[in-house]
C-alpha positions in Angstrom: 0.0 0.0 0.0 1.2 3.5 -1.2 1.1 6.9 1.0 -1.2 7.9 -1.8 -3.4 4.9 -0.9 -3.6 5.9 2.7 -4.4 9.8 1.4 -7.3 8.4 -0.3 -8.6 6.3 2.1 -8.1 9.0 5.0 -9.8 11.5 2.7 -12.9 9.9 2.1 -13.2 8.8 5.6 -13.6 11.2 7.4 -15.4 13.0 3.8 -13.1 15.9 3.7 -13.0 18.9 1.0 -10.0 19.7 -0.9 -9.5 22.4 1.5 -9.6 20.4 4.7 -6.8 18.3 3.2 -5.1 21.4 2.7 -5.3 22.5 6.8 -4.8 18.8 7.8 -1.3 18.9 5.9 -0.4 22.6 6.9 -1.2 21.5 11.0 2.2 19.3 9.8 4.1 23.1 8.7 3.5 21.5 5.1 1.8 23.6 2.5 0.8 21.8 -0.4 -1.7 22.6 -3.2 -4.7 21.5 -4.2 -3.2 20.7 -7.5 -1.0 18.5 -5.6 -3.8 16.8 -3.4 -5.5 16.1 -7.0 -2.8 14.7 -8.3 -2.0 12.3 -5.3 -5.4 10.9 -5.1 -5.7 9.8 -8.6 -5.6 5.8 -9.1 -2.5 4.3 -10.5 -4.0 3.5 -13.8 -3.9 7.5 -14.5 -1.3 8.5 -16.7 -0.6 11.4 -14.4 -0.4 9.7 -11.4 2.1 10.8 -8.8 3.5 8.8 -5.6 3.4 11.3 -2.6 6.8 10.9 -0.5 7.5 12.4 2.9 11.2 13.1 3.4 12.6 13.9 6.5 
């Protein structure tokens, strides 16, 4: 299972909005946009599908 797996499954959850993935992510002093969050919930089997990575 992928980090983007765990995105999806997190957001649809708990049902939030592109926005409240936003807050959840900058509560970590990560921005991100919602460009990104788009992109990192797409399924594999997208041709613009992107694996979401934390580094330390």
């Amino acid at each position: 299972m992928l980090n983007n797996d765990i995105l999806r499954r997190i957001r649809y959850t708990f049902d939030f909005s592109d926005a409240e993935m936003m807050e959840v992510f900058k509560l970590a002093d990560l921005t991100v946009t919602k460009e990104q969050i788009l992109n990192w919930l797409k399924k594999r089997k997208r041709k613009i599908f992107k694996v979401y990575m934390i580094s330390n």
